[in-house]
C-alpha positions as CSV (number, residue, x, y, z in Angstrom):
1,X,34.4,166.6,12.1
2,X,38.0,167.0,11.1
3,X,40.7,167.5,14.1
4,X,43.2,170.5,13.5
5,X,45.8,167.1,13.5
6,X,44.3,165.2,10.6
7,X,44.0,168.6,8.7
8,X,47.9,169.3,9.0
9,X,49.1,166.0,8.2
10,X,46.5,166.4,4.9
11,X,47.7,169.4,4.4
12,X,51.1,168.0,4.7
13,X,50.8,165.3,2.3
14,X,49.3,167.6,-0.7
15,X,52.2,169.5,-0.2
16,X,54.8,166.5,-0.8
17,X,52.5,165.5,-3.7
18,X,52.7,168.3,-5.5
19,X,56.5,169.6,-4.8
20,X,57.5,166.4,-5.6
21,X,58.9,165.1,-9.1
22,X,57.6,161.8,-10.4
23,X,60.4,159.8,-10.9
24,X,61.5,156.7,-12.7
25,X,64.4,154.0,-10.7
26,X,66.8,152.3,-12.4
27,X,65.0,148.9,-11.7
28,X,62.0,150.2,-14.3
29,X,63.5,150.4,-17.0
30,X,64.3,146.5,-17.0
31,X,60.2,146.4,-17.7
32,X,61.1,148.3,-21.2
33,X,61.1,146.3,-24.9
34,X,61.8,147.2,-27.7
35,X,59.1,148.1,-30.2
36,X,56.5,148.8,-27.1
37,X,53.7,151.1,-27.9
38,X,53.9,154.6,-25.6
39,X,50.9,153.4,-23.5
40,X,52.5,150.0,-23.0
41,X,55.8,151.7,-22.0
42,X,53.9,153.9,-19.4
43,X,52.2,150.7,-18.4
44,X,55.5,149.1,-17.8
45,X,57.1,151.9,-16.3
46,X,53.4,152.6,-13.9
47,X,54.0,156.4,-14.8
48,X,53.1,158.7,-17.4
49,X,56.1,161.2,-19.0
50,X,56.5,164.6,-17.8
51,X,56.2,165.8,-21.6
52,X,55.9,164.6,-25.0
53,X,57.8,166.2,-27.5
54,X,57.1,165.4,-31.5
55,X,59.1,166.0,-35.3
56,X,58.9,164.5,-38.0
57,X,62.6,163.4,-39.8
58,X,62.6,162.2,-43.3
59,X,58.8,161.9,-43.1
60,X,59.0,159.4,-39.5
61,X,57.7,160.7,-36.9
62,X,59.3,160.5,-34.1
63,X,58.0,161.5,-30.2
64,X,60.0,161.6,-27.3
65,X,58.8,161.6,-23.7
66,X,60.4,162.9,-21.5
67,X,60.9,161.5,-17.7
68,X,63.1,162.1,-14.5
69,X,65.6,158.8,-13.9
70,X,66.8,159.2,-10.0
71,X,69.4,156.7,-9.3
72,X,69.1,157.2,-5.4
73,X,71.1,160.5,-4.8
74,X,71.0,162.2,-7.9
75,X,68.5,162.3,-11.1
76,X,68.5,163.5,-14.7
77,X,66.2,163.9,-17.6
78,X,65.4,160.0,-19.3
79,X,64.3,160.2,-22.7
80,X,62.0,157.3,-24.2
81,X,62.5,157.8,-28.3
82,X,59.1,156.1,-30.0
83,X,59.2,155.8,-34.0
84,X,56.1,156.0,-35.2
85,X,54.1,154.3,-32.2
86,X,57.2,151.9,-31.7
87,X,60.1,152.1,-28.7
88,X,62.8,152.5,-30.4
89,X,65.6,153.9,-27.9
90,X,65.6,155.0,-24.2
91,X,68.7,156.3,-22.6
92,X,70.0,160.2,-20.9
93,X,70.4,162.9,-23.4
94,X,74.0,162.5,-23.9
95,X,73.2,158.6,-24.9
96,X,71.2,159.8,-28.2
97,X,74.0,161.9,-28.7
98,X,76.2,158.3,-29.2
99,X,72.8,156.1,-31.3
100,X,74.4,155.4,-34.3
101,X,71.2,156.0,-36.2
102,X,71.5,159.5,-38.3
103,X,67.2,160.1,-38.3
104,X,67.2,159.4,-34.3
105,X,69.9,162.3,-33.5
106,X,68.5,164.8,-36.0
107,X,65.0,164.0,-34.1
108,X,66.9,164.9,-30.8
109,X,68.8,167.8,-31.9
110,X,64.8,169.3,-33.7
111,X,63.1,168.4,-30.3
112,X,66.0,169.0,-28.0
113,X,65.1,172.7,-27.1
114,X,62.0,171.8,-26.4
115,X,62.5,169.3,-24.0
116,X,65.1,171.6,-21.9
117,X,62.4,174.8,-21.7
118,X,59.9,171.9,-20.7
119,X,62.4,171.2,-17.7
120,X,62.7,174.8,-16.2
């Protein structure tokens, strides 16, 4: 038989599990290469993304997923940018903004509304 306690304290816990955000650290990202596959960069990173986005630019595809970097006290939306099944960039939103690859920011600004309505 379960105690009243021990049901609170699950209760609790299920609670804090499913309010909470899963969230990256900055110490992660260290773990992430270049030309990774998407499951070897969830591997690396021991989480899966909040949301995948997908487009297609000059016949690439390109998929973004989309995670929550929290340096400690505050905490934005990370992007991982795969090419085709390769890791091609990671970095905030404003960072794609700055890639100097043309393909890779017109694959942001296609997939960019889609990733802010996943947010809300």
């Amino acid at each position: 038989m379960i105690s009243m306690r021990n049901m609170v304290v699950m209760a609790a816990l299920v609670l804090l599990t499913a309010c909470g955000t899963a969230q990256l650290y900055h110490q992660q990202l260290v773990t992430l290469d270049k030309g990774m596959s998407p499951v070897q960069a969830s591997s690396a990173l021991q989480q899966t993304p909040l949301s995948m986005h997908e487009t297609t630019v000059d016949g690439i595809p390109y998929t973004f997923h989309r995670y929550f970097l929290s340096n400690g006290r505050f905490g934005d939306t990370y992007l991982l940018c795969f090419e085709g099944e390769k890791l091609k960039y990671w970095g905030y939103i404003e960072e794609f903004r700055r890639y100097p690859d043309p393909r890779i920011n017109r694959a942001m600004d296609a997939v960019l509304p889609q990733i802010r309505a996943a947010k809300n």
